[in-house]
N, C-alpha and C positions, 0 to 999 in steps of 0.2 A: 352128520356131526352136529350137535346143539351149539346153538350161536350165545356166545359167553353173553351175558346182561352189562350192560353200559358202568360207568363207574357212577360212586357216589358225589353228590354236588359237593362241590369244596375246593382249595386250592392245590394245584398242581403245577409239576416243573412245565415250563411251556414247550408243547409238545412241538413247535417249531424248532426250536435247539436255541431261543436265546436264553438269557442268564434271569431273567425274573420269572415270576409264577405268571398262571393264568387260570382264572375260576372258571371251574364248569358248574353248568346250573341242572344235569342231567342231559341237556339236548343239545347243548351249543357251547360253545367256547368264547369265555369276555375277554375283555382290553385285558392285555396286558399289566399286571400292577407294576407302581413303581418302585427302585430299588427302597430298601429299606434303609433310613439316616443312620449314621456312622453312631457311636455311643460317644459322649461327650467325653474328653479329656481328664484320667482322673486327677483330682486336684494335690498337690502336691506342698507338704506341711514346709514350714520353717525349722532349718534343722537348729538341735539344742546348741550347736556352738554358735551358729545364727546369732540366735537368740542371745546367747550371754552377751556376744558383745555390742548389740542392739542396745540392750536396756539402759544400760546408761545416758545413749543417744536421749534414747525415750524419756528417760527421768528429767533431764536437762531440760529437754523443751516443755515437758509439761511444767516446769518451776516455770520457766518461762515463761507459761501463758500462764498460770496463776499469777505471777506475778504484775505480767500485763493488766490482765482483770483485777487486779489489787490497785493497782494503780488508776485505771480509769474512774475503778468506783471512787478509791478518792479525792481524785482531782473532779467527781460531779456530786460528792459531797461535799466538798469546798466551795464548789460554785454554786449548789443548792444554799448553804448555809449563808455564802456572801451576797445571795441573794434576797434571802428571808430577810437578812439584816441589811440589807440595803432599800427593802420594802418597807420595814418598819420602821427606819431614818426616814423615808419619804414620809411613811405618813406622819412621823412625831412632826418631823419639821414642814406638813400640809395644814396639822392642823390650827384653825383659826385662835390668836390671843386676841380677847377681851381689850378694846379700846378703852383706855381708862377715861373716865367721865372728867366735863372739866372742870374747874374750881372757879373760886374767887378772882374776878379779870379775867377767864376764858367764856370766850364765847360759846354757845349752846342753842342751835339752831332747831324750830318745827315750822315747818310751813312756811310760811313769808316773812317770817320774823327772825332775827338773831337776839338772842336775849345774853347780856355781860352784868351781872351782879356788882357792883360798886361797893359797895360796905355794908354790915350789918350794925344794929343798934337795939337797946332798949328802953320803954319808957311806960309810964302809966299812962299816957292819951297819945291818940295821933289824930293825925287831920290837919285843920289849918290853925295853927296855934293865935290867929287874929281873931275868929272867928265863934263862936261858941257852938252856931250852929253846924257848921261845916267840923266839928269835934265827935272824940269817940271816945269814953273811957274805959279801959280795961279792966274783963271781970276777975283775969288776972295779974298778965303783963303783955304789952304788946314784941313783939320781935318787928322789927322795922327793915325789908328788904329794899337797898338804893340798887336799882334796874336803869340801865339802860337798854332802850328797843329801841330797833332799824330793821326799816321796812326790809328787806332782801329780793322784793316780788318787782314785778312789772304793774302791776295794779295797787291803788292805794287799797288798804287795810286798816281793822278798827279795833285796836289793842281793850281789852278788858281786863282790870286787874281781877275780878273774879273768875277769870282762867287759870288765876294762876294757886299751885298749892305748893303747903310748906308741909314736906316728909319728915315726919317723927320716929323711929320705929318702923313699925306696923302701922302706925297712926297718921291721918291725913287733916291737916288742916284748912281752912277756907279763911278766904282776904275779909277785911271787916271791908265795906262797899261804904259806910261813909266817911271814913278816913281818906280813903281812894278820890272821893269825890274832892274831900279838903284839900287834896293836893292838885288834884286835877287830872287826876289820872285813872277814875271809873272806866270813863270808854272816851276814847280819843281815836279820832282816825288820820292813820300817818302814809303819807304819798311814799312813793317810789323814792329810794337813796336815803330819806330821810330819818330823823333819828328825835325819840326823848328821853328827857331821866325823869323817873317817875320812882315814887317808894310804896310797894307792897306792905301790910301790916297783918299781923295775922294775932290775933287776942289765944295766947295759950296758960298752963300753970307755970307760975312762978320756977324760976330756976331751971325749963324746958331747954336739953341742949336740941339743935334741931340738925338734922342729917343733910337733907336736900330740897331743893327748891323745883318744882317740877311744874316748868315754862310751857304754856300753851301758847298760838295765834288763834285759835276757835275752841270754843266748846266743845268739839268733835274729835280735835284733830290727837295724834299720840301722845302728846309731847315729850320732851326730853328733859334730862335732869344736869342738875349743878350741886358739884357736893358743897357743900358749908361751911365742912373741918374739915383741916388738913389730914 
């Protein structure tokens, strides 16, 4: 009798009798496989009367949260807006106003000096009216500045009325130096606490209103100004 030929490799019922397969490879017999996983659960709809009476539910809360988010956005548009404007009140009310300069009887400080303008005048000569030499006559009219300086330093200092100018305009004027002298008031030097009145003269045209008085202690230093009009 001829001997049947082997089966072909592939999977088969397990010829021991349990419930899984087992591959043959032509010559031998493998592991066991394992059961094969169940099929997942079919998924199962929302039925239509569900449904109808869901939606409602549904509509509600979605007003709900729209309305939430209606809300939040503006209560942080409120709070962006009261912030913007609360930014821009800081900075209106940060930024720096202009000290007003002082006038006539206010004092006006550079350097070691405090300088207080006394009164203004005019006259065709200044200088020392005893004197001829100690005289200066105007090529047009003098404007006569009555100054008091006080030292303010810890060190004596050496007032110059040629530090000092008269603001026109745009236009700067210079002290006449020997009127200054007729007075006594060219270069004088004043200690600590102490104080003089001395009158600046400045030779300008006729009928010249003048603006400011711009007070030095050096030739160097910034100085500062005294308005003239009110």
């Amino acid at each position: 009798m001829a001997q049947q030929p082997p089966p072909q490799p592939g999977w088969y019922p397990d010829p021991a009798g349990g419930w899984g397969q087992r591959y043959w490879d032509g010559t031998a017999w493998g592991p066991v496989a394992p059961p094969a996983a169940p099929p997942p659960p079919a998924k199962r709809g929302v039925s239509p009367a569900l449904l109808i009476l869901l939606l409602p539910l549904l509509c509600c809360g979605s007003c709900g949260v729209l309305g939430l988010i209606g809300a939040f956005s503006h209560h942080d548009s409120g709070n962006s807006k009261s912030s913007t404007q609360a930014a821009a009140g800081s900075t209106a009310n940060s930024t720096p106003t202009a000290k007003p300069l002082p006038g006539i009887g206010q004092e006006a400080r550079d350097g070691k000096f405090g300088f207080t303008v006394i009164s203004l005048s005019r006259s065709q000569i200044a200088g020392d009216p005893s004197n001829p030499y100690l005289q200066s006559k105007a090529k047009g009219e003098f404007i006569n500045v009555r100054l008091q300086v006080v030292n303010i330093g810890s060190q004596p200092q050496t007032y110059f009325a040629t530090n000092q100018k008269l603001i026109v305009g745009s236009q700067t004027f210079s002290a006449d130096t020997t009127a200054a002298m007729g007075v006594g008031g060219a270069d004088e030097e004043i200690n600590p606490g102490l104080s003089i009145s001395t009158t600046v003269s400045f030779d300008v045209p006729p009928g010249t209103v003048p603006n400011y008085l711009e007070v030095h202690d050096s030739m160097f230093s910034g100085g500062a100004k005294i308005r003239l009009q009110a």
